[in-house]
C-alpha positions in Angstrom: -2.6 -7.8 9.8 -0.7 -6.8 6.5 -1.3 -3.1 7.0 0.2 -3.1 3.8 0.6 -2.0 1.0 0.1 -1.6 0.4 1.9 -0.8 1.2 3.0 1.4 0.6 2.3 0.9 0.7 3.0 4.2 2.6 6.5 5.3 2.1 4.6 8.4 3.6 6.3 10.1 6.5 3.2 10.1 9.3 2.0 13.5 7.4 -1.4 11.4 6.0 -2.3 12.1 2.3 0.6 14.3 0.3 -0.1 16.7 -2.6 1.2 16.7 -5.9 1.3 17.9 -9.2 -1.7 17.6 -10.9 -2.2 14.6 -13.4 -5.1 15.2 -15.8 -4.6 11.8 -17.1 -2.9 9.3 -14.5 -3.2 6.2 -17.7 0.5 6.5 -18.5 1.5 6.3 -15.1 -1.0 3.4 -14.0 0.2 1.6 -17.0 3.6 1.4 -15.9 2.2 -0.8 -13.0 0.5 -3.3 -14.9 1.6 -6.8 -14.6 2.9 -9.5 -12.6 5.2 -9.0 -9.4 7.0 -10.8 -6.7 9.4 -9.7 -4.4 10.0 -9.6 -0.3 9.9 -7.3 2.2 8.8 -7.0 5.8 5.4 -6.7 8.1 4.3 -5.7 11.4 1.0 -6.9 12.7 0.8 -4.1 14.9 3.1 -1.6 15.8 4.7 -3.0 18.6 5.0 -6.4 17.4 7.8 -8.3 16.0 8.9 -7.5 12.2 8.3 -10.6 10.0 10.3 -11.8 6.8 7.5 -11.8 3.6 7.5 -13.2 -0.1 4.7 -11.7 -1.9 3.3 -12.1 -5.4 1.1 -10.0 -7.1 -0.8 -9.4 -10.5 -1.5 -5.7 -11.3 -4.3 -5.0 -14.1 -5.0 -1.5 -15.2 -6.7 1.0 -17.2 -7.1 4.6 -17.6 -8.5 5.0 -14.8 -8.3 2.3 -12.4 -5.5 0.3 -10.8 -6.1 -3.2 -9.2 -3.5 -4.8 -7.4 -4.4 -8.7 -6.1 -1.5 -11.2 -4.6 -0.7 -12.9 -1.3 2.2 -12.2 1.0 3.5 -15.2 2.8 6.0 -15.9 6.3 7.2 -19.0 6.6 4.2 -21.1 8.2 3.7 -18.4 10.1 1.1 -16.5 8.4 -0.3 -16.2 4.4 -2.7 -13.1 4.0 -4.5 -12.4 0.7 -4.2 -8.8 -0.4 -6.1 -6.4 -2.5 -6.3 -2.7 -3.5 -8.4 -1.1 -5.4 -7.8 2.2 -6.8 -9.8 4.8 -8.9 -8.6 7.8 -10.4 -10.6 11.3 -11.5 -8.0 14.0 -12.2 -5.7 13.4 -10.0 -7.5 12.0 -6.9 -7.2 8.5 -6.3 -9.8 6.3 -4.0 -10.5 3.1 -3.5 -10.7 0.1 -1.1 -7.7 -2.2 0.5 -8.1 -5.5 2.4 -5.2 -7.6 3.5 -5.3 -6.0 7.7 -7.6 -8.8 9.0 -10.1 -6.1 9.8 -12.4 -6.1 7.2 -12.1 -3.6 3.8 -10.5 -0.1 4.1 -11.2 3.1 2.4 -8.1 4.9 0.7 -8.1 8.2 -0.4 -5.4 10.5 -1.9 -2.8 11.5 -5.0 -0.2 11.0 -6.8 3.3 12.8 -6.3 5.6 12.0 -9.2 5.9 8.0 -9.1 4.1 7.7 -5.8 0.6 7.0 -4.9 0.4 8.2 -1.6 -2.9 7.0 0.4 -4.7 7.7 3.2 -6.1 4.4 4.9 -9.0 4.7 6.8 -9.6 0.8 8.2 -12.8 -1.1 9.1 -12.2 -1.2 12.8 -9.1 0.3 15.1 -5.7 -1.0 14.2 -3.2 0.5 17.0 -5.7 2.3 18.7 -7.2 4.5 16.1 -8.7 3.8 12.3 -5.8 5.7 10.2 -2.5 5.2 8.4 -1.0 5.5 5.0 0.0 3.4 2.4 2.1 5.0 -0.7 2.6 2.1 -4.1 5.7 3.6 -5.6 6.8 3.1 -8.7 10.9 2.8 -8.9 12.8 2.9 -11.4 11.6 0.5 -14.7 10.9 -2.5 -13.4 10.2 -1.9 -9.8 7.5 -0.9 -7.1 7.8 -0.7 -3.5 4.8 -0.8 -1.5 4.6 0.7 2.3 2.5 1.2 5.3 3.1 3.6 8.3 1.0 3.6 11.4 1.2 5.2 14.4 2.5 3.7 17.9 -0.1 4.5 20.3 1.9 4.3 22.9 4.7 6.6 21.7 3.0 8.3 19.1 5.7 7.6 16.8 5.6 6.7 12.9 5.9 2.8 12.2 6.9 1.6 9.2 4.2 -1.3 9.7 4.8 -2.9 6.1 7.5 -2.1 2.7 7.4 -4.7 0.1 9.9 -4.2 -2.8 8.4 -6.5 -5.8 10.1 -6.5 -9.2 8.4 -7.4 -12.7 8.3 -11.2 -13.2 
């Protein structure tokens, strides 16, 4: 469902996992997303479906070496979808898990590129006719964070923005 975030949460292009800088010690930076969040944004189900209006909140805890990310994005009556990810960091290689698609938990893989996350998604079963996408968490500016998710269209083979949640501190 949410092939979020999370999002991200993939302000990728479609070009899968990005490299960056390296980042012997990612606590600094994962401590700037600690905290609570809310904010809206928008979600696509699948690629070709409509785009919905969302109101998310989210609580972020962290270390120096992990990032979890738990809240719930909501659409009217239509739909309220429980999302999670899960991220662990050695150098500067992030993995983890992500559920929030409706398809059961997803691998992430992938680094950091200045305030960006960016994430390869690998879910459970096929979403738009294959088990890839990406999701980038992007930190902006002090008290922001934007998360993304881009899939592709099967049918045209085009990038989809399929999810882009801008949360601020609360």
């Amino acid at each position: 469902m949410i092939q979020v975030i999370a999002c991200s949460v993939a302000i990728a292009t479609g070009s899968g996992v990005m490299a960056g800088g390296a980042h012997a010690d990612e606590s600094a930076f994962l401590k700037t997303l600690a905290g609570s969040w809310s904010g809206k944004g928008t979600v696509k189900v699948r690629t070709n479906a409509p785009t919905l209006k969302v109101t998310c909140r989210f609580k972020s805890d962290t270390n120096a070496n992990s990032l979890a990310l738990n809240g719930r994005c909501t659409s009217l009556m239509i739909f309220s979808r429980i999302i999670s990810a899960n991220l662990k960091t050695s150098g500067d290689s992030y993995t983890g898990s992500y559920v929030g698609a409706g398809t059961g938990t997803a691998g992430l893989g992938g680094k950091r590129n200045g305030d960006a996350i960016n994430l390869a998604i690998k879910w459970a079963k096929e979403v738009n006719g294959d088990r890839r996408a990406q999701m980038t968490i992007k930190k902006i500016g002090a008290s922001g964070m934007r998360l993304t998710t881009v899939d592709t269209d099967p049918a045209t083979g085009r990038s989809v923005v399929t999810s882009l949640i801008d949360l601020q501190r609360s």
